[in-house]
N, C-alpha and C positions, 0 to 999 in steps of 0.2 A: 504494500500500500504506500508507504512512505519511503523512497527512495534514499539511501543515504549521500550527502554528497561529500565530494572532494576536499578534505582540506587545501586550502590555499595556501602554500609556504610564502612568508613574509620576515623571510631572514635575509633578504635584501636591503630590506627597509632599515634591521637595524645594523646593518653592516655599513648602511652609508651616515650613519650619526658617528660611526664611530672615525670615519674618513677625514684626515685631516689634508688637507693641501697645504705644499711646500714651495706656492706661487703664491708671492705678495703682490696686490692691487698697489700700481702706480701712485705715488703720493696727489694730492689734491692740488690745482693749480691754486696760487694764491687770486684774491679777487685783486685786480686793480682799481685806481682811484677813478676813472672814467666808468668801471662799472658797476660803480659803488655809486658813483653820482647818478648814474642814471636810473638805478635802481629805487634811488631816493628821489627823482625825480618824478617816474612812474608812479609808486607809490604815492606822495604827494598830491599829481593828481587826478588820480582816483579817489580822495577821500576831499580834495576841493570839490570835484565833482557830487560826490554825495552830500554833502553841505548845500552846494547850491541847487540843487532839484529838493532838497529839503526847505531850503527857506523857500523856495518860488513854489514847491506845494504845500506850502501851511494855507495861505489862506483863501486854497480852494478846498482843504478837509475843513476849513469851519465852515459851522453851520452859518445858513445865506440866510440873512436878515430880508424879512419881507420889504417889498419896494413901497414905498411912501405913499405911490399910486397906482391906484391899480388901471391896468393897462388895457382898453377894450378895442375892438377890432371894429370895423366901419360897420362889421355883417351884425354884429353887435347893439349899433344903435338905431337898427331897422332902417329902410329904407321907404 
């Protein structure tokens, strides 16, 4: 009825934890100051950015003060 299956060997798995390599990764370039500035630069303005569509959309999130008068349409005042 119930088939037995196959163990699956997974002694690979820990054979490769145990694997060390004897090739070191290249050291890191240093940054230079060109792209350090521009870095800061970029940054800067993307967060100018986000400042300024913030203030230029505050004061279409508040709520809109009804108009003084009200507004009627020609079809409005009968013809």
């Amino acid at each position: 009825m119930f088939r037995r299956r196959e163990s699956v060997p997974f002694s690979f798995v820990a054979e490769a934890d145990r694997f060390r390599s004897n090739v070191t990764p290249p050291p890191r370039e240093r940054t230079t100051v060109s792209q350090l500035a521009g870095r800061s630069l970029v940054g800067l303005t993307v967060v100018a950015g986000l400042i300024g569509s913030l203030i230029l959309g505050l004061p279409a999130l508040s709520p809109a003060q009804g108009p003084s008068q009200t507004q009627q349409t020609e079809a409005a005042h009968g013809r």
